[in-house]
C-alpha positions in Angstrom: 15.8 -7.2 21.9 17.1 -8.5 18.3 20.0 -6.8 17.6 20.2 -4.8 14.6 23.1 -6.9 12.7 20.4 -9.8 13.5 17.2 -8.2 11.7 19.5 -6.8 8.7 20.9 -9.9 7.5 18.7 -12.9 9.1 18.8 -15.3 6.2 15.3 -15.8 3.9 12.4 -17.9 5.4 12.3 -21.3 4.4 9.6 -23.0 2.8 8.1 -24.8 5.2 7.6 -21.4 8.0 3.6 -20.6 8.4 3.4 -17.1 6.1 1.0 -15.8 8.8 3.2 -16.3 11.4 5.9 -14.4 9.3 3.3 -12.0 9.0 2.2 -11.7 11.9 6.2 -11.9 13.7 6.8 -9.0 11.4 3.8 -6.6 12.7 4.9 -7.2 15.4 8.8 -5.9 15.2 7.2 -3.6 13.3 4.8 -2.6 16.7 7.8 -2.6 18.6 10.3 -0.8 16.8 7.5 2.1 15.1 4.3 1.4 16.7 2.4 4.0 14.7 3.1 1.7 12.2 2.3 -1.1 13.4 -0.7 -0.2 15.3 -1.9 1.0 11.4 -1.2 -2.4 10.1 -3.3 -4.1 13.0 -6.5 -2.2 11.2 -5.8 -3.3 7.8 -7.9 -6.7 6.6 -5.5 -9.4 5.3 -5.1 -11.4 2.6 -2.6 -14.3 1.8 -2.6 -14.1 -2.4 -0.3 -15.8 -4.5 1.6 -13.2 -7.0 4.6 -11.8 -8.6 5.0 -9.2 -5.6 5.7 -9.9 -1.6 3.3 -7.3 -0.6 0.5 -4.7 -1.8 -1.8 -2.8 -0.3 -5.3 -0.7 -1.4 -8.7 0.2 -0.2 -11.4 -2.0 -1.4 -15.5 -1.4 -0.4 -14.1 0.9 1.4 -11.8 -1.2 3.5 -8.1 -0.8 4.0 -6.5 -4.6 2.9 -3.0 -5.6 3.0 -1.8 -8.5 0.6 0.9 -10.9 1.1 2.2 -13.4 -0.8 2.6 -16.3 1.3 5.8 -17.7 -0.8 7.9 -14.3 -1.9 7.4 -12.3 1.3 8.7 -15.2 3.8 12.0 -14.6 1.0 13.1 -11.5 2.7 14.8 -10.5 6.2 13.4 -9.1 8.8 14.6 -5.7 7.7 13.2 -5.8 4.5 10.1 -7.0 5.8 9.4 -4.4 7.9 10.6 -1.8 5.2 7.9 -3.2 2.5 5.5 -2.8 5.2 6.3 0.4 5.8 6.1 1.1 2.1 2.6 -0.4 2.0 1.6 2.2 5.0 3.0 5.3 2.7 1.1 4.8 0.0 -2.0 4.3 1.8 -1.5 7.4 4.0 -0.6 9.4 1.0 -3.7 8.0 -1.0 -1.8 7.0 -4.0 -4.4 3.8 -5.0 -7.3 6.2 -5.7 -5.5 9.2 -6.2 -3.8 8.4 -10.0 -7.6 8.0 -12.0 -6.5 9.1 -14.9 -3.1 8.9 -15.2 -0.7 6.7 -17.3 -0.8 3.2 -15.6 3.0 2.9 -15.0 4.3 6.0 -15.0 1.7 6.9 -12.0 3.0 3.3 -10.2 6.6 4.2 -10.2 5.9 7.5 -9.2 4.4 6.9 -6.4 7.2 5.1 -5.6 9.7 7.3 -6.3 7.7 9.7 -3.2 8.2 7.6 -0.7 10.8 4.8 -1.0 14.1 7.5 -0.5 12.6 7.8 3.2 12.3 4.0 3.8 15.8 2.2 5.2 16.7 -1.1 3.9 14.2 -1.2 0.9 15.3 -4.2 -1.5 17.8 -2.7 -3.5 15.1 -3.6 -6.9 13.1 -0.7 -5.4 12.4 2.5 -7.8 14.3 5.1 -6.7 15.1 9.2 -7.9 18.7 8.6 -8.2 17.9 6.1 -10.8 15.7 8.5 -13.1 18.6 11.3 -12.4 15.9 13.0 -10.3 15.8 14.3 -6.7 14.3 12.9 -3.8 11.3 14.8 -1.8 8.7 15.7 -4.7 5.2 14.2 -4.7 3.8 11.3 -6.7 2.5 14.2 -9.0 5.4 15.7 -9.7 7.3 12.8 -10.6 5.1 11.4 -12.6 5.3 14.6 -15.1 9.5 14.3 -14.7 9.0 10.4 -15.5 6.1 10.7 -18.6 8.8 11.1 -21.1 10.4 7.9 -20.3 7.5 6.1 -20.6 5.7 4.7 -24.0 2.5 6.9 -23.2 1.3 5.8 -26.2 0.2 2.5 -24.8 -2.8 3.2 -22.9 -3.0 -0.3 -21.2 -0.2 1.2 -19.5 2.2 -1.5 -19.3 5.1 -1.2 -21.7 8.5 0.4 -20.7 9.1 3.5 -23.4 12.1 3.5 -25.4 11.9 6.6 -27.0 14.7 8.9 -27.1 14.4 12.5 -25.9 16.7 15.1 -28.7 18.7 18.1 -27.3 15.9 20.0 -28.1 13.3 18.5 -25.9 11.3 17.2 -28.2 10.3 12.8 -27.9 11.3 10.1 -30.2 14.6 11.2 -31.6 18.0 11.9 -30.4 20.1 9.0 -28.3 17.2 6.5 -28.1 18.2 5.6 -24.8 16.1 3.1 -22.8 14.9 3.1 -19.9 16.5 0.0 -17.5 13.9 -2.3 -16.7 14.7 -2.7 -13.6 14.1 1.3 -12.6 11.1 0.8 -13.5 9.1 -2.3 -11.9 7.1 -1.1 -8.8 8.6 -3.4 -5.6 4.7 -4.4 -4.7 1.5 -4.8 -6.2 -0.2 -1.9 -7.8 -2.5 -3.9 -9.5 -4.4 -4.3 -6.5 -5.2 -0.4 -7.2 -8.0 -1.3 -9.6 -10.1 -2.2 -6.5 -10.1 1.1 -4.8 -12.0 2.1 -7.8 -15.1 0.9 -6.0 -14.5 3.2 -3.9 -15.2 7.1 -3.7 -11.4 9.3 -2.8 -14.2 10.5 -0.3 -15.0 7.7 1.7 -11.0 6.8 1.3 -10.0 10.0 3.4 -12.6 8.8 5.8 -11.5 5.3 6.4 -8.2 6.7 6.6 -8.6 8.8 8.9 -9.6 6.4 11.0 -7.3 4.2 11.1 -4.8 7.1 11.5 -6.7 8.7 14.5 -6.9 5.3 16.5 -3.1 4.5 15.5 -2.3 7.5 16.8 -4.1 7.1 20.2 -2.3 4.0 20.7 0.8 4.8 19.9 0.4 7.8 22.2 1.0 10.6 20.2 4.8 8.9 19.1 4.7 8.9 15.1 7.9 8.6 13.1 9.3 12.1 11.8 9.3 11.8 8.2 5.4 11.4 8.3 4.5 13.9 10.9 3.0 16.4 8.5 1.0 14.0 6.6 -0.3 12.5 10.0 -1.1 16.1 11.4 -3.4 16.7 8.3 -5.4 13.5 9.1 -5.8 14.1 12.3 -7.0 17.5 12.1 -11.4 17.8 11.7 -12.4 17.0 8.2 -14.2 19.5 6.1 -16.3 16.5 4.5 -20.0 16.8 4.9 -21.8 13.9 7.1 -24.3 13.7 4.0 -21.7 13.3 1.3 -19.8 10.5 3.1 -23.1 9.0 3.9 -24.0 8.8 0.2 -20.9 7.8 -1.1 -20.9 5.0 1.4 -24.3 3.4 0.0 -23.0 4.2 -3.2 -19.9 1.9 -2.7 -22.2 -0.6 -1.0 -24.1 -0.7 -4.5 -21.0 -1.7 -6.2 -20.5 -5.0 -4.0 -20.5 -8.2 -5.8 -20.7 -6.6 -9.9 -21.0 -8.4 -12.8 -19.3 -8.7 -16.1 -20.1 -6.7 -18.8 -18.7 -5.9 -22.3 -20.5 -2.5 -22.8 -17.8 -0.7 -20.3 -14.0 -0.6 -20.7 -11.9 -1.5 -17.4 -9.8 1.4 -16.6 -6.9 -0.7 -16.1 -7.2 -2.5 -19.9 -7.8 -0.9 -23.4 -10.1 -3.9 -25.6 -9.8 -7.3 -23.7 -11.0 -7.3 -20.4 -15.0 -7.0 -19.7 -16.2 -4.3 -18.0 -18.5 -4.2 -14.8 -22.1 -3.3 -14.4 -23.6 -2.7 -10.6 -26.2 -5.0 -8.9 -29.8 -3.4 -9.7 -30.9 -3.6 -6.4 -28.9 -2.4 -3.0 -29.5 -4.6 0.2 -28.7 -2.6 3.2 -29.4 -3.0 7.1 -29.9 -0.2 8.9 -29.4 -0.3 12.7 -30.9 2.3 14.7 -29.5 2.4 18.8 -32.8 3.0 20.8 -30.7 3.0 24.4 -31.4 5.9 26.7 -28.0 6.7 26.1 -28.4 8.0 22.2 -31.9 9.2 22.7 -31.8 12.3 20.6 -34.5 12.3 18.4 -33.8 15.4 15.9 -30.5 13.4 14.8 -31.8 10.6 14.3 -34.5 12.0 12.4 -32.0 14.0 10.9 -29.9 10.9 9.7 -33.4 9.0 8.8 -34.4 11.7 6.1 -31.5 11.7 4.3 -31.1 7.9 4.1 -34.5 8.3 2.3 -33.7 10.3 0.2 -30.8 8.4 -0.9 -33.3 5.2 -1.1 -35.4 7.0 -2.9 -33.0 7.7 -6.1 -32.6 3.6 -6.8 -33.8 0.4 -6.3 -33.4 -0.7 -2.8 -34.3 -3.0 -0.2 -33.8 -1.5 3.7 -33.9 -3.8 6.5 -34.4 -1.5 9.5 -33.3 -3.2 13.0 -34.6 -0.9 16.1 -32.5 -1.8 18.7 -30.4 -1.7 22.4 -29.0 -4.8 24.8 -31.5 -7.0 22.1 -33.6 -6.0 18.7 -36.5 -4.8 19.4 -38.0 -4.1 16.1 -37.6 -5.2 12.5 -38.8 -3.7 9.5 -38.6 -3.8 5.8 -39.0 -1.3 3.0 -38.1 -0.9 -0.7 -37.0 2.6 -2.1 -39.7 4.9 -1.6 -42.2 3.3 0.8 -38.7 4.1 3.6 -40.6 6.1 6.3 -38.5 8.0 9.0 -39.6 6.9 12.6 -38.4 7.3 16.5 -38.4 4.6 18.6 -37.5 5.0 22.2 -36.2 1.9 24.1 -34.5 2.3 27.3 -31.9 0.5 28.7 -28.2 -0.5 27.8 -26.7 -1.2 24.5 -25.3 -4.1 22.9 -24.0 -4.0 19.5 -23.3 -7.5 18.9 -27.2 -8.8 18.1 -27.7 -6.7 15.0 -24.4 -8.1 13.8 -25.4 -11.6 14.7 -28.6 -10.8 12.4 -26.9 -9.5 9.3 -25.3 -12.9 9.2 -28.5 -14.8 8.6 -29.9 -12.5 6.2 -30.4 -14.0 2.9 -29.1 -12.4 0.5 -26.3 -10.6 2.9 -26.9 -7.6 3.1 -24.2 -4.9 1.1 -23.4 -3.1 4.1 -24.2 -2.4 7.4 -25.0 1.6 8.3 -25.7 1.7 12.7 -26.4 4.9 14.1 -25.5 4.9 17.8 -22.9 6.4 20.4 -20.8 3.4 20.3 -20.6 2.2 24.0 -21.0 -1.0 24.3 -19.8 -4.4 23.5 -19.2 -5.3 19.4 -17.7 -8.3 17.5 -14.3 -8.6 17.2 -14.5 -8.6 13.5 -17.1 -8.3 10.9 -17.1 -9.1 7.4 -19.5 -7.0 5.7 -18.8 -3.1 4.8 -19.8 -1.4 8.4 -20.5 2.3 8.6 -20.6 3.5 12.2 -22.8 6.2 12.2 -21.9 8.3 15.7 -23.7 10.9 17.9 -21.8 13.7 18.4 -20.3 12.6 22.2 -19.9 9.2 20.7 -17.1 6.8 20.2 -16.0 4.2 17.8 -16.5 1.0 19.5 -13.9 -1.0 17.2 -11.1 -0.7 14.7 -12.9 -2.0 12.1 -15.8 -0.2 10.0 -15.6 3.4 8.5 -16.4 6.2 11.2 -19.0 9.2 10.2 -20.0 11.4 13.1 -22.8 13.0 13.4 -24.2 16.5 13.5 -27.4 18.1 13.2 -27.9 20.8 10.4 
């Protein structure tokens, strides 16, 4: 095993190492060392993206990603590696991407930092931290970021300046010792930019991919989860109190964001004057896999599950591609908005998962997402690139580690 002396001080990568196989080395010291961890990172999509930071993390279309940049993040030993990582996993268990909307840019971004890097060893030493801010560690994101607005020019609301405004001996902002703020205290360590892309995506559906990713970490890391994030784990493990139907809508929702366009009639969050806005496709593209093996053969679920999808197809434009199907498809049909019908069929036999997914990929246009109600057992792709919403009967089980989990119940 690599010593500890060995993974503190191992000198920088050099330019000519493969920055996926840095990536991928480090996952897995990281697996080894704090397999909850790592077995978290093993569900996140990856991205190699040139930047100013090594690493950032958020949840896009409703997808857990993890960015690296394939020049900066080779730059650091192994045990600051493995502590950025770790940092990444924080801030997605603690929802701090979606859970700022509506707070000042920058003073949310360092906040969030200020949460969780006092519990992470060998964080670059560039790293926000309380100490630095005269503040003590163990608060929430919230609660630093109302210690931290002072310090911060809230004034700009493109939320990117450093405030220099001094604080006077009574309280009050912009007199007294006009003392700045260091700019170093105050740069995030990874990307928070990446933030903007969980907008697309409701704090909803967030806990639910979450969760996931938690509950199947947890499994196979058998129960061993490091201490300083027992609580938080705890709370996503225990049963959600998120109706079926709400994360069912929010999900098609999300899946009628996929692939916007520009628009100057809507202000980006993230910028006051000079960036466009977005405006949504008019028409959602969704496939719709319904399991017809003996095995999921419950037809007051599925008819259940079928009459609220209609209803949700009902309130906007929409094309539904409907694939009835077990070990092979057995049916295909297409509707648009209201003419969706709800229908059983019974097919018998064992279940496959992979042809509908083998389907989806000659559609044209792709379809947004892919919503398959079944009870999971049996073979799936390894990976799939479109939005996946697995759709379970009650005894059911997720049949991958990809795809967004909703398990359902009648009533």
């Amino acid at each position: 095993m690599m010593s500890a002396e060995l993974l503190k001080f191992r000198p920088p990568a050099t330019a000519a190492e493969n920055p996926q196989r840095v990536l991928e080395n480090a996952v897995v010291r990281l697996l080894k060392s704090k397999p909850f961890y790592g077995h978290l990172l093993l569900g996140f999509r990856r991205r190699l993206v040139p930047g100013p930071h090594a690493v950032g993390v958020t949840v896009a279309s409703g997808v857990p990603v993890l960015a690296i940049d394939p020049e900066r993040f080779p730059g650091y030993s192994f045990a600051e590696q493995q502590a950025l990582l770790e940092h990444g996993i924080k801030h997605l268990l603690h929802l701090h991407p979606v859970r700022g909307r509506g707070v000042h840019r920058l003073t949310w971004d360092v906040a969030c930092d200020l949460a969780i890097n006092p519990g992470i060893e060998h964080m670059p030493l560039d790293a926000p931290r309380p100490e630095q801010f005269r503040l003590v560690d163990g608060l929430a994101a919230e609660e630093y970021a109302r210690l931290v607005t002072p310090l911060f020019n809230t004034g700009n609301q493109e939320g990117a300046g450093i405030g220099n405004a001094g604080v006077d001996h009574g309280g009050q902002h912009g007199a007294g010792d006009e003392q700045a703020l260091p700019r170093q205290a105050a740069v995030p360590i990874d990307d928070h930019s990446l933030w903007g892309e969980a907008d697309s995506t409701p704090e909803c559906l967030a806990e639910q991919a979450v969760r996931d990713l938690v509950r199947e970490a947890y499994r196979k890391a058998h129960g061993e989860v490091p201490q300083d994030v027992v609580a938080v784990v705890e709370g996503w493990l225990a049963p959600p109190a998120i109706p079926w139907r709400q994360v069912l809508r929010q999900f098609v929702g999300t899946a009628g964001r996929i692939g916007r366009q520009s628009t100057w009639q809507r202000q980006h969050r993230r910028f006051q004057h000079d960036t466009p806005g977005t405006r949504k496709r008019r028409q959602l593209n969704l496939l719709v896999a319904i399991d017809v093996s003996e095995s999921t053969d419950e037809g007051p679920l599925r008819e259940t599950f079928a009459r609220e999808l209609l209803q949700i197809a009902r309130g906007r434009d929409s094309r539904i591609t409907v694939l009835y199907a077990h070990s092979r498809i057995r049916r295909v049909d297409q509707f648009r908005s209201s003419q969706v019908v709800a229908e059983v069929v019974h097919g018998g036999g064992f279940t496959d998962l992979r042809p509908v997914f083998d389907y989806a990929r000659t559609m044209h246009p792709l379809p947004a997402a892919v919503i398959y109600l079944t009870d999971g057992f049996g073979p799936a792709p390894e990976q799939m690139e479109l939005p996946t919403l697995w759709v379970l009967t009650p005894e059911g089980r997720k049949p991958v580690d990809w795809g967004v989990e909703l398990r359902l119940a009648a009533g």
